[in-house]
C-alpha positions in Angstrom: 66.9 132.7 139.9 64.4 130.0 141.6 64.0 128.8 137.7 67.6 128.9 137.2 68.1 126.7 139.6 65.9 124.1 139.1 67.1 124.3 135.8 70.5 123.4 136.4 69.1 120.2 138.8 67.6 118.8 135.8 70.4 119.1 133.6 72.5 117.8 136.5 69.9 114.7 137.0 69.7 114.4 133.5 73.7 114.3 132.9 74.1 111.7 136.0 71.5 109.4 134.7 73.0 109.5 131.2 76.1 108.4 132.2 75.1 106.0 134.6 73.2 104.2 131.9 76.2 104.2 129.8 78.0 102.7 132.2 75.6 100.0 132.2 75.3 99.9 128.4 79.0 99.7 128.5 78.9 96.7 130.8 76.7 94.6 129.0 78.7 95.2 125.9 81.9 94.2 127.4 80.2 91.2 129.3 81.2 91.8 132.9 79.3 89.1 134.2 81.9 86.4 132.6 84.4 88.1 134.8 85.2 87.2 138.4 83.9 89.2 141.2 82.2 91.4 138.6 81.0 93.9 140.7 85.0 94.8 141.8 85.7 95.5 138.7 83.0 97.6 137.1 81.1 100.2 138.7 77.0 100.4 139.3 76.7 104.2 139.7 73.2 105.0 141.2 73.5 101.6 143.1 73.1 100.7 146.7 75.5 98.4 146.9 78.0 99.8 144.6 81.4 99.8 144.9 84.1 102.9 144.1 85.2 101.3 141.0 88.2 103.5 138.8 89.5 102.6 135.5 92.3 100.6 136.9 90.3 98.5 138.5 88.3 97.7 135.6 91.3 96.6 133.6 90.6 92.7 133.7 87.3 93.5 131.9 89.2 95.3 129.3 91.7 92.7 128.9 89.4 90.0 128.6 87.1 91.8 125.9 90.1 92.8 123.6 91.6 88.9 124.1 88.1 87.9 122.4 87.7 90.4 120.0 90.9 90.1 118.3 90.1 86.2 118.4 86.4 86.6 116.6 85.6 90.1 116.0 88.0 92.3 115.0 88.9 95.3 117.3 88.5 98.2 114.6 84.8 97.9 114.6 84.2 96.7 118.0 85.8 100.2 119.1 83.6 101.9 116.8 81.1 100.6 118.3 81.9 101.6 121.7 82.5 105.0 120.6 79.3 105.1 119.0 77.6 104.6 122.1 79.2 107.0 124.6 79.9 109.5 122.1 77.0 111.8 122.4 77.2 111.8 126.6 80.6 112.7 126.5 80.4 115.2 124.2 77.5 116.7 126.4 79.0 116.2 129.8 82.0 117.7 128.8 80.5 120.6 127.3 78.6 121.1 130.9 81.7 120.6 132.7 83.5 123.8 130.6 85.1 126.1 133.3 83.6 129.7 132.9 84.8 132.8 130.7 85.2 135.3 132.7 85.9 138.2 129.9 87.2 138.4 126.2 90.7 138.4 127.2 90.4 134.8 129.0 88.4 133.7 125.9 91.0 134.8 123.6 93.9 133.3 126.5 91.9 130.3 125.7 91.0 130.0 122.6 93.4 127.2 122.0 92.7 124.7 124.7 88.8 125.2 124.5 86.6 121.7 123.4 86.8 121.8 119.6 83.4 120.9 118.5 82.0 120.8 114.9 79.5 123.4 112.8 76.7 120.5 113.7 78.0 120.3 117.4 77.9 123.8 118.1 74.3 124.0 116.5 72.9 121.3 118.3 74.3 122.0 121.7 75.0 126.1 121.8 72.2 126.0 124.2 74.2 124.2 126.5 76.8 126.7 127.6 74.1 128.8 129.2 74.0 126.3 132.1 77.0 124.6 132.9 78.1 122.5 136.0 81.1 124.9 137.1 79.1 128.3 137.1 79.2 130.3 140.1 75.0 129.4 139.9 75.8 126.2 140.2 78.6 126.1 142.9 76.0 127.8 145.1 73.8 125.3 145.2 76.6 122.5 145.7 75.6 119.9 143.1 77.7 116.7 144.0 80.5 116.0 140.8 79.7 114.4 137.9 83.9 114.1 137.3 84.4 110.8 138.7 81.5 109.0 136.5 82.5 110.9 133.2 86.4 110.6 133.7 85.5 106.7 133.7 83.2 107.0 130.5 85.5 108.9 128.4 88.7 106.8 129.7 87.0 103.5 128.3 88.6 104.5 124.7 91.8 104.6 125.7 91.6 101.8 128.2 90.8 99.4 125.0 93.5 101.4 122.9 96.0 100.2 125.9 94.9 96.9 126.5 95.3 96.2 122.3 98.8 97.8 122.1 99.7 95.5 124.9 99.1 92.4 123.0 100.1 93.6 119.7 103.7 94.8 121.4 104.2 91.5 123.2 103.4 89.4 119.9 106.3 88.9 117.2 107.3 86.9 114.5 108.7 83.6 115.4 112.3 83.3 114.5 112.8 81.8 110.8 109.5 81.9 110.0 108.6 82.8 106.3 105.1 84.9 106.4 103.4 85.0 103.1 102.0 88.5 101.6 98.5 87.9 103.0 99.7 87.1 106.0 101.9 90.2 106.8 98.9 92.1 104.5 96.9 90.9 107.9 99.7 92.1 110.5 100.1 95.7 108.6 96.4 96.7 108.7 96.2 95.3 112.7 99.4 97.6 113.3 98.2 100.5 111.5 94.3 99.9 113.2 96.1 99.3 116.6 98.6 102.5 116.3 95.9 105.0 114.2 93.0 104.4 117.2 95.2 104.6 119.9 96.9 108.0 118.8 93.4 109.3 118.2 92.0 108.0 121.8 94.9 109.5 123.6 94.7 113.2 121.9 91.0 113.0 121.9 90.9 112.3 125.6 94.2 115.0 126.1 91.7 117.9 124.5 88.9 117.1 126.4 90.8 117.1 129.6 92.8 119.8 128.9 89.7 122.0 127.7 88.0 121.3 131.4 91.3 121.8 133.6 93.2 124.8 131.3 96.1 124.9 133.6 96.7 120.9 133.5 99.6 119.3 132.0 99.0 117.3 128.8 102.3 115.1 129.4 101.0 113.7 132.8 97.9 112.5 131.6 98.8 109.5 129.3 101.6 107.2 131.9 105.2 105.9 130.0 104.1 102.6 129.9 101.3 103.8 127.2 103.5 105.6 125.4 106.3 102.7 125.5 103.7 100.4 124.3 102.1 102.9 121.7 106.0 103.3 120.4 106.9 99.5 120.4 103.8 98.9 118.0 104.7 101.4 115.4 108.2 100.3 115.2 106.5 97.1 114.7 104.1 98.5 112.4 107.4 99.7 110.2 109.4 96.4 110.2 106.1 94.7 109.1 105.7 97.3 105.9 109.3 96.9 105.1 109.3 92.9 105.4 105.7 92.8 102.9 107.6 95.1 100.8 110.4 92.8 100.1 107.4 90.1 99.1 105.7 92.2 97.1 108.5 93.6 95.2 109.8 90.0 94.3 106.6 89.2 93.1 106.5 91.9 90.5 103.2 93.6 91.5 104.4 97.1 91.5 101.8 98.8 91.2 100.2 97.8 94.2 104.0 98.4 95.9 103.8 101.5 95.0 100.0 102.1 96.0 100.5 100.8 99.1 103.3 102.3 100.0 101.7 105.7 99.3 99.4 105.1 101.8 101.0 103.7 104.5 103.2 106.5 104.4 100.8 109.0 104.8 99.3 107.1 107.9 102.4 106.3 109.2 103.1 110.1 109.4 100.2 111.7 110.8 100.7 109.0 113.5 104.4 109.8 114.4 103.8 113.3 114.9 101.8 112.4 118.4 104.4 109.4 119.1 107.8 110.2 121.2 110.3 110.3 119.0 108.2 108.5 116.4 109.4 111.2 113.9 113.2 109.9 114.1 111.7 106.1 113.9 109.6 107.1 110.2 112.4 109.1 108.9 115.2 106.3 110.0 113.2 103.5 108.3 112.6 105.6 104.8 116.0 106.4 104.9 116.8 103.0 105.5 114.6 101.1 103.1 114.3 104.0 100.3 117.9 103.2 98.6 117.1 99.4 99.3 114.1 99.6 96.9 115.9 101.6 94.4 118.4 99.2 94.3 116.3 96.2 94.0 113.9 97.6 91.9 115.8 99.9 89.3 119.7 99.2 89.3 119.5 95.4 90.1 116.9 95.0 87.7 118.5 96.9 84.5 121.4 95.0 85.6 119.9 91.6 85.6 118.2 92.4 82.7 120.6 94.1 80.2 123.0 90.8 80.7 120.2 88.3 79.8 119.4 90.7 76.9 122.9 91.0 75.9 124.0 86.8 76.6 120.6 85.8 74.9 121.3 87.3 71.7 125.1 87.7 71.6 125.4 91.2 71.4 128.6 91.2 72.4 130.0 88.5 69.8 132.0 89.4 67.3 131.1 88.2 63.5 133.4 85.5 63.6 132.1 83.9 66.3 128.5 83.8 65.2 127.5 80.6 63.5 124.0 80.7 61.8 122.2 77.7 59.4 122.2 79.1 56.5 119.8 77.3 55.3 117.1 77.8 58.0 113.8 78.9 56.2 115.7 80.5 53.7 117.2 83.4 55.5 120.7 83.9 55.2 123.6 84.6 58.1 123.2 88.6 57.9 119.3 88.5 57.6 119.4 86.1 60.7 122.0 88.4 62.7 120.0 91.5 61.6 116.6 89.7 63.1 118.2 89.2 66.7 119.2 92.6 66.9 116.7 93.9 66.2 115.1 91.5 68.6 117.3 93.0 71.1 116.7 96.4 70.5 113.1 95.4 71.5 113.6 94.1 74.8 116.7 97.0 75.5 113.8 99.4 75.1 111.2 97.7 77.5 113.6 97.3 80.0 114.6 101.5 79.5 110.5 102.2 79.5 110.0 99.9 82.7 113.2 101.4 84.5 112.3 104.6 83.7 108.3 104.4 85.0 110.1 102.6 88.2 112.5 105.7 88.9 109.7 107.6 88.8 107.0 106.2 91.0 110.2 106.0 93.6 111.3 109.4 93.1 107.1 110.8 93.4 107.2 108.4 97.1 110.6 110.8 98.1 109.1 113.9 96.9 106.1 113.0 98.9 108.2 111.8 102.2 110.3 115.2 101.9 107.8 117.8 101.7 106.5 115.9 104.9 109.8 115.8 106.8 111.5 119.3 105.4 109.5 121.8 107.8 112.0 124.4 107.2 114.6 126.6 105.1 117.9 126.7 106.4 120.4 130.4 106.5 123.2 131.7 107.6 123.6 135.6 108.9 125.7 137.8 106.7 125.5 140.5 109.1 127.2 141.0 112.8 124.5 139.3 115.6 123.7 142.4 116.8 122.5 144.3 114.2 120.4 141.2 112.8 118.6 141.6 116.6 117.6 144.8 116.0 116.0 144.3 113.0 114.0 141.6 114.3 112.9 143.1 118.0 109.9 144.9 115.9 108.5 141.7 114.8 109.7 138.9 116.9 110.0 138.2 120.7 112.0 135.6 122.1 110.7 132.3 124.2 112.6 131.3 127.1 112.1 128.0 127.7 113.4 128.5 131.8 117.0 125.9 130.6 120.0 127.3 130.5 121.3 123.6 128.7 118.9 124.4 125.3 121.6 125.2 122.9 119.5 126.9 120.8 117.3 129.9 120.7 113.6 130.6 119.6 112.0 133.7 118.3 108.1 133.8 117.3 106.8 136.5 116.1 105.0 139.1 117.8 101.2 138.1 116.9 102.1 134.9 118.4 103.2 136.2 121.4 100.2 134.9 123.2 101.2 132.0 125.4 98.5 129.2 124.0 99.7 130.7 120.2 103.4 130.2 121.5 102.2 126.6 123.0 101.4 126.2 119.4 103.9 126.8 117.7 106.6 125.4 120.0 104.9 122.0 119.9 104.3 122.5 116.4 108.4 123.1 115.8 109.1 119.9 118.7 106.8 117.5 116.4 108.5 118.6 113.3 105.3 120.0 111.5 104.8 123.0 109.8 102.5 125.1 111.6 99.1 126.7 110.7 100.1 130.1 110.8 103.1 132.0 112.6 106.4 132.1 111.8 109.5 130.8 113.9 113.1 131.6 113.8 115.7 128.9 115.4 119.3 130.6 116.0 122.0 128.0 116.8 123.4 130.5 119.2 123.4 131.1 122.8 124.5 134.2 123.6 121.5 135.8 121.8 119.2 135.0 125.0 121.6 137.5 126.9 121.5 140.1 124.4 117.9 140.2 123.8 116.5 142.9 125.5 113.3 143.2 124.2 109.5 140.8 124.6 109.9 137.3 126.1 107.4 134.4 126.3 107.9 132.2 129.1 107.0 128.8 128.7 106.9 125.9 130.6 107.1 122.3 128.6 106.2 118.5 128.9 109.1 116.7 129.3 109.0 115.3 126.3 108.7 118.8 123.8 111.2 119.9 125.7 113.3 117.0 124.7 112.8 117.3 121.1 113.6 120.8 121.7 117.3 119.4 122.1 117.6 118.1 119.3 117.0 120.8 117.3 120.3 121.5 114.5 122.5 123.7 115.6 124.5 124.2 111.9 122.0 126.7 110.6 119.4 129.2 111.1 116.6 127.4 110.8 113.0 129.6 109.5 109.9 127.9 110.2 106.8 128.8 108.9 103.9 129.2 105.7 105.7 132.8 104.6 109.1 133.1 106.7 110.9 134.3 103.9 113.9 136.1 105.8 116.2 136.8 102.7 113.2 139.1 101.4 112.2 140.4 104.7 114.7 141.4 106.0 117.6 142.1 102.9 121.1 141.9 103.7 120.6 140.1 106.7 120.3 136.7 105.5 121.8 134.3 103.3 119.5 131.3 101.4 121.6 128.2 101.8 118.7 125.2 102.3 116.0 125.7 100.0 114.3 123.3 102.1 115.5 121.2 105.1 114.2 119.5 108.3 114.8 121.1 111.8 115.5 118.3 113.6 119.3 117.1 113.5 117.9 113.1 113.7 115.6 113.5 110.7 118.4 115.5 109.0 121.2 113.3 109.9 119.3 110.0 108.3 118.6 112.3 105.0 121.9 113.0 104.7 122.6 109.2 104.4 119.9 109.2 102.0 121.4 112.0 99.6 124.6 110.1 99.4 123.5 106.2 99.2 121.4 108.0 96.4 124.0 109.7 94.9 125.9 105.8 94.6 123.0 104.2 93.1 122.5 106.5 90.4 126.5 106.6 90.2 126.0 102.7 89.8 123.0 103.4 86.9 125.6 105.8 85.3 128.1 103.1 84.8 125.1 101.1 83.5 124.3 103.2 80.3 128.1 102.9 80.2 128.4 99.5 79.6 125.1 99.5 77.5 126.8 102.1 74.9 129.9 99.9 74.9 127.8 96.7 74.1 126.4 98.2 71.5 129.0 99.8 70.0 129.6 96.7 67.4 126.8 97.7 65.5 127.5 101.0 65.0 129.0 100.8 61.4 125.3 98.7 60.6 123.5 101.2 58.2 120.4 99.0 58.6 121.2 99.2 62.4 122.1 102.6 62.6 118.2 103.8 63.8 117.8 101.1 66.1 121.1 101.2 68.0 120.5 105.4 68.5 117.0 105.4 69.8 117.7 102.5 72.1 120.5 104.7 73.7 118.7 108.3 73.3 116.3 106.6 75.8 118.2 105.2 78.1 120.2 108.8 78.3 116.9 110.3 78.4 115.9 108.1 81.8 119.5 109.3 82.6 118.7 112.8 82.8 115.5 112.6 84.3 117.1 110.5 87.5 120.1 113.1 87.8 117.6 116.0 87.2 115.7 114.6 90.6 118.9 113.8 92.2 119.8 117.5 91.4 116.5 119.1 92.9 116.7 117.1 96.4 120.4 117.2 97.1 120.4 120.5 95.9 118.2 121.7 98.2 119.2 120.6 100.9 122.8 119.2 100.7 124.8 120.8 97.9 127.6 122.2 100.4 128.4 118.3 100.8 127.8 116.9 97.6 127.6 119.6 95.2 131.0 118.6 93.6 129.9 114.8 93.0 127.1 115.5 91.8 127.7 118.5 89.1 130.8 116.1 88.2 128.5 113.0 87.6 126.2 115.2 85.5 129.1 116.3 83.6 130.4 113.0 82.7 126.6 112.4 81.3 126.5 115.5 79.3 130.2 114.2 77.6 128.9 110.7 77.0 125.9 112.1 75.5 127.9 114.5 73.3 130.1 111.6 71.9 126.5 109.6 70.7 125.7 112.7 69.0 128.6 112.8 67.5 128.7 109.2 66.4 125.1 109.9 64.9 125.9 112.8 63.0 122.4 114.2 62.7 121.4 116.7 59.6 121.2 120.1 61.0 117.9 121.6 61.8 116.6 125.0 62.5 115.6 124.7 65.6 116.0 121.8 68.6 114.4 118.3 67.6 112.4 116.3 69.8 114.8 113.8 70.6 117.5 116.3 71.9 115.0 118.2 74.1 115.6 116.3 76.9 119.5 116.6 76.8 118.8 120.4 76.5 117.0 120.7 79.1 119.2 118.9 81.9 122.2 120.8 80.0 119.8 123.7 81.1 119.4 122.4 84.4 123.1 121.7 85.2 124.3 124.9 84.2 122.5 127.1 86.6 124.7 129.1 89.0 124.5 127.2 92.3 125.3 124.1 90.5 128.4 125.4 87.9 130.3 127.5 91.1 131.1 123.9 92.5 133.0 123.1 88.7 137.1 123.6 88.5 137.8 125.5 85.4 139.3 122.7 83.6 135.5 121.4 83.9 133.9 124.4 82.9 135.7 124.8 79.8 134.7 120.8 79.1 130.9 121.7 79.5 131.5 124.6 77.6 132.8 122.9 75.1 130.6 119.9 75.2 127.8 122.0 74.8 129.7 124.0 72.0 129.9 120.7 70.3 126.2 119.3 70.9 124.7 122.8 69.8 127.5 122.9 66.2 126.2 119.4 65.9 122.8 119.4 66.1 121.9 123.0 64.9 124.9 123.6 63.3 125.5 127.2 62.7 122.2 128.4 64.2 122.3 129.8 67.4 119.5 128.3 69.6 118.1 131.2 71.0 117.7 132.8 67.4 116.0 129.6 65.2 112.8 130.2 63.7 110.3 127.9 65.6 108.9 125.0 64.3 105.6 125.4 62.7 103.0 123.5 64.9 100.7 122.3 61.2 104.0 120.7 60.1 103.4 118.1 63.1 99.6 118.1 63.3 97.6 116.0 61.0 95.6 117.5 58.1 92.0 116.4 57.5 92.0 118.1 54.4 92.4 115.8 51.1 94.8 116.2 48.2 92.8 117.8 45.7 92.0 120.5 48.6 95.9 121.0 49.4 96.6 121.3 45.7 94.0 123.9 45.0 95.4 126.1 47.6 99.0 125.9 47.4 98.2 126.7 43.8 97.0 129.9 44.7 100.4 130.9 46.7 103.2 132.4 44.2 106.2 129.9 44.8 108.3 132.8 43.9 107.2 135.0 46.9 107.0 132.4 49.3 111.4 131.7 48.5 111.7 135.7 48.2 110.1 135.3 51.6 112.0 132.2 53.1 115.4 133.7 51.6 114.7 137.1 53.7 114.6 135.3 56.8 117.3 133.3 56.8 119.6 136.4 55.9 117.9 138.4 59.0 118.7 135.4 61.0 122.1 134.7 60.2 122.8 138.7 60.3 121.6 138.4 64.3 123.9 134.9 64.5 126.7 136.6 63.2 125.8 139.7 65.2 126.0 137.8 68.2 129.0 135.6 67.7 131.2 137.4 68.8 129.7 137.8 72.4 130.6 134.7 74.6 128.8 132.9 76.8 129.9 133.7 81.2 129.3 133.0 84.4 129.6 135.0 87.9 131.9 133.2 90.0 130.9 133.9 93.7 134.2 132.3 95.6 136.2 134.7 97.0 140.0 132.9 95.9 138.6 133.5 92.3 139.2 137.0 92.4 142.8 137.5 92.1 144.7 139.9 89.6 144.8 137.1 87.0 141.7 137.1 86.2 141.0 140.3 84.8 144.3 139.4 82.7 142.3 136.9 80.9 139.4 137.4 79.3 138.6 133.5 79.3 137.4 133.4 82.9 133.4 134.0 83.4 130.7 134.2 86.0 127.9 131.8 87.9 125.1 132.8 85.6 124.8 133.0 81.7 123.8 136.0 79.9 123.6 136.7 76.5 124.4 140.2 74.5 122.0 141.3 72.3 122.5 144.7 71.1 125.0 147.7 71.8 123.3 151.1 73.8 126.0 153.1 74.2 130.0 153.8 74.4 132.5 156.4 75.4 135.4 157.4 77.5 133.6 155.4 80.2 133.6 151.9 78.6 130.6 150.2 76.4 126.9 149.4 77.6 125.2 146.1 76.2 121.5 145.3 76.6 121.9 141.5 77.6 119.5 138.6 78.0 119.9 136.7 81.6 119.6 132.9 80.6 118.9 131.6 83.6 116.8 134.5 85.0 115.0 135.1 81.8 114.9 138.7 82.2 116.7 141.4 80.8 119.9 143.3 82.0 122.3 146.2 81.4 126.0 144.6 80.8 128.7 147.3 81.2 132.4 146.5 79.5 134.8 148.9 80.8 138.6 148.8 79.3 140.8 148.2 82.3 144.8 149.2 80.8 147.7 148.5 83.2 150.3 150.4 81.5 148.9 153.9 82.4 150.6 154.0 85.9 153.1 156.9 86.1 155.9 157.7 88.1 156.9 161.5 89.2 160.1 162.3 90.4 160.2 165.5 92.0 163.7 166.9 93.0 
């Protein structure tokens, strides 16, 4: 014991001297002496003459520093620096200053709130734990506290973080001043320095405190006027990337727009999720600036550039009014016209390839922002509340938050019950993060916290979780988590309706803006191609034009389908209920414009799908899956049904799509091979069995076509005001998703089994057709 103690007086000795020097070292650095009344203002622990110096007092010494470094240094490495120096102490003083375990249940209670230190940490300091400052050893022996000395230490970070947000918040732009790209270049990385080091001083300095006082509250630690300041410079930080956007983008670099943009956005993120309501700020900005880009960079730009294409070079002139020397080097009128089109073609395709690469570095920056703000799938209960509890009291309990105002209600599951786990993932859900592991459920309905009678977790929460907490969406039931797949877990229960949505009803409200102002733009791009088809349209009857004028518009339906595919996959996600008959509609009228090129081409027939139509195919695919065809009147049906009737008689003629022979992969590959060597061995092939062969084929394949024809294509219709008597009148009507009949298994009394393909699920199905006869009724009249 004697050993132990003396023991825990030289750690105690050692840790005050430590930070004493540091607070020396940290003196000198900041150069105290240049301040007034010095010794007021910084503390000189282990002095006689010292005064009782906090970190408030010491604020004119941190004001003065950060005035100078942002003037000559630079703040980013000058707080590097200082962390440098009084890393190590803290890291060992608060190690000594962890409160006692007093069994594994308190380690396990917490587990979450203990000092997270690294594999090299825990190796060079596992020793320490054996003689901490708050053991009952060394409460005996009454060892003044070391609190005071290391709260000021490990508060300098975030005293510097403060001080710099207070000048970068009360700096702006002077009104009507022009900054230049390098300029706001400057003002983005100062924001982004300023709002990145603060975020990571004040949750450093949060854990730390909250790892020596458990039962502390995190929200009281950091005052509002931080966090005011800390959210004033990020909304700065924000206007400044939108304005050096703008510059950028009308300087044609894209692709360090795009770069840049990349980045900023993952920063920006990562940094919102610690800011109050710094979430709603990033999402209302992207929302806000996303359709701006798309318009300046994509529709503007096709725009712009189609007209100066088509005014340069007359496309839209008719013959008559051309007037051409015919004399000029020899060439004649209609070699001279033939030239400039052809010309134009050119720069009609460069504009297509460098609208299309636009699209898509845009579209990759959305994918990107929504898988970051979409932290949740979105349902609706298909059974009665009450019997949806009682399949989830086995595996969920339900936190009560102590408000009766929260118009929502949370269930965790069970092996989160634990209150830090439920901390967790509360804050996790408040921040609008997916968490690490757990899985919540967020019911838009009140009455469930009377009827649940089963586990609670009560919870106490900073005032400002709990606010995000109201702003949850109260529209659906929202499932958080890495595998909260309700609709498998629990069958019958649940309905999928959001693929993938945020939440938070600010975030969602600002995507729904998005969808739609999307949804014009590439309505706007739509009537684009329009007008290109219509330009072009002259030069239809040119045979030596014929080539030119179809690949130019192939690609530009080709960028068509790939925007509307993407415009497909995030409305239909998350906002098909609201748009879903815009948007199949718009794809329609593609698909028929599309179909009347084709026709206009009149390609030769081939036995299987050529390269160039793949792409049409594949949206026509894409459009006609069953959540997207139920939102189509049945006028429009029947036109894509037809339309894709049309394109399929057109372009494989009688061949049915699924049946073709595929193409032979040597017949596009290169041969090394020379001549002679070809010769020689096609020389040894009989040209009689190779037809005999070929000729076999193509009767087994048009005996399965003509096997098949008379099976039509249907869909499953899922509304409920389709299912009236009529319909089983007429044997037109269909269903949401295509199937295909393949062969016959079996027929009787009972009606006719089909073994059937499922298109869209690509799996194979049993198809029963019964015989339904209305004239069997009978009356008896019994006297």
């Amino acid at each position: 014991q004697l050993l132990d103690k003396v023991t825990l007086l030289v750690t105690w000795l050692n840790t005050v001297e430590d930070l004493a020097s540091k607070i020396t070292q940290l003196g000198t650095v900041f150069e105290v002496s240049r301040v007034p009344d010095a010794e007021k203002h910084w503390p000189r622990p282990l002095h006689s003459s010292s005064w009782s110096v906090g970190l408030r007092d010491a604020r004119p010494v941190f004001k003065a520093f950060v005035k100078r470094c942002l003037l000559l240094r630079g703040m980013k490495r000058v707080v590097a620096r200082v962390w440098e120096v009084c890393e190590r102490t803290i890291m060992k003083t608060a190690i000594l200053l962890q409160p006692p375990i007093a069994s594994y249940a308190h380690a396990a209670s917490r587990q979450r709130t203990m000092l997270r230190l690294t594999s090299v940490q825990m190796e060079r300091y596992s020793e320490m734990f054996n003689y901490t400052l708050t053991s009952e050893k060394a409460k005996a022996i009454r060892l003044p506290s070391v609190g005071p000395m290391f709260i000021f230490v490990l508060g300098v970070r975030l005293e510097l973080a403060r001080e710099w947000l207070s000048v970068r918040s009360k700096w702006k732009i002077p009104d009507g001043a022009e900054m230049d790209i390098l300029t706001m270049d400057t003002l983005i990385e100062d924001c982004r320095d300023c709002v990145d080091e603060a975020v990571r001083a004040k949750l450093f300095f949060l854990d730390v405190i909250q790892s020596i006082c458990p039962k502390g509250k995190k929200g009281k630690l950091c005052t509002a006027d931080f966090e005011n300041t800390l959210k004033d410079v990020f909304e700065k930080y924000l206007g400044y990337v939108e304005r050096w956007c703008d510059s950028v983008a009308q300087s044609g670099d894209l692709g360090r727009l795009f770069t840049r943009l990349e980045e900023e956005w993952r920063t920006a993120f990562q940094c919102s999720l610690h800011i109050h309501s710094g979430l709603d700020m990033l999402a209302s900005s992207f929302c806000t600036y996303f359709p701006h880009l798309l318009d300046e960079l994509v529709v503007k730009f096709w725009e712009t550039s189609m007209e100066k294409i088509t005014e340069k070079h007359g496309v839209r002139e008719l013959e008559d009014e051309r007037s051409f020397d015919e004399t000029d080097n020899g060439y004649d009128s209609q070699t001279r016209e033939q030239t400039t089109m052809f010309t134009a073609f050119r720069a009609y395709n460069s504009v297509i390839r460098e609208v299309k690469e636009r699209s898509a570095r845009l579209v990759a920056l959305l994918r990107g922002a929504l898988a970051d703000l979409h932290d949740a799938s979105g349902y609706v209960m298909t059974q009665p509340l009450e019997d949806v509890l009682a399949a989830l009291r086995p595996d969920y309990c339900l936190v009560d938050f102590g408000e009766e105002s929260v118009a929502v209600c949370v269930l965790i599951d069970s092996a989160s019950a634990d209150k830090a786990l439920a901390q967790d993932l509360v804050t996790a859900l408040a921040e609008g993060r997916k968490p690490d592991s757990g899985r919540i459920i967020v019911f838009p309905k009140q009455e469930l916290r009377w009827l649940w009678n089963y586990r609670r977790v009560n919870l106490t929460l900073e005032e400002s979780v709990m606010e995000n907490i109201h702003y949850l969406r109260t529209d659906v039931v929202c499932a958080v988590g890495v595998d909260c797949k309700l609709e498998k877990r629990y069958v019958g229960m649940f309905e999928l309706i959001l693929t993938s949505c945020s939440s938070h009803h600010n975030v969602d409200r600002e995507l729904r803006k998005l969808a739609e102002a999307f949804l014009e733009l590439t309505d706007s791009l739509a009537r684009g191609i329009t007008a290109l088809c219509s330009d072009v349209q002259r030069t239809y009857d040119s045979i030596k034009m014929r080539d030119s004028v179809h690949w130019t518009l192939i690609q530009a339906f080709n960028f068509a389908f790939q925007l509307h595919r993407e415009v497909c996959r995030y409305v239909g996600d998350s906002y098909l209920a609201d748009f879903g008959m815009q948007l199949v509609s718009r794809g329609l009228d593609v698909i028929h414009q599309w179909k009347e090129l084709v026709a206009v081409m009149k390609p030769q027939p081939s036995p299987h799908i050529p390269l160039w139509a793949s792409h049409a195919f594949n949206f026509i695919h894409f459009l006609t899956d069953p959540k997207y065809t139920e939102y189509l009147l049945d006028y429009q049906f029947q036109v894509l049904k037809s339309d894709v009737e049309e394109c399929k008689r057109l372009i494989l003629g009688d061949k049915d799509a699924v049946t073709t022979t595929p193409r032979s992969r040597s017949s596009t590959m290169s041969s090394r091979k020379t001549s002679d060597e070809i010769t020689s061995k096609m020389k040894k092939v009989s040209l009689e069995s190779r037809r005999a062969r070929l000729e076999a084929a193509a009767l087994e394949t048009d005996a399965k076509v003509a096997k098949r024809s008379a099976y039509p294509m249907g869909r499953v219709v899922t509304r409920k005001q389709e299912f009236k008597m009529e319909n089983y009148a007429d044997p037109s009507k269909t269903a949401p998703f295509k199937y295909q009949i393949l062969e016959k298994l079996a027929g009787g009394t009972f009606g006719t089994v089909y073994k059937a393909l499922n298109v869209d699920a690509q799996c194979v199905i049993a198809v029963k057709e019964i015989r339904v006869r209305r004239d069997v009724l009978k009356v008896s009249v019994h006297n």
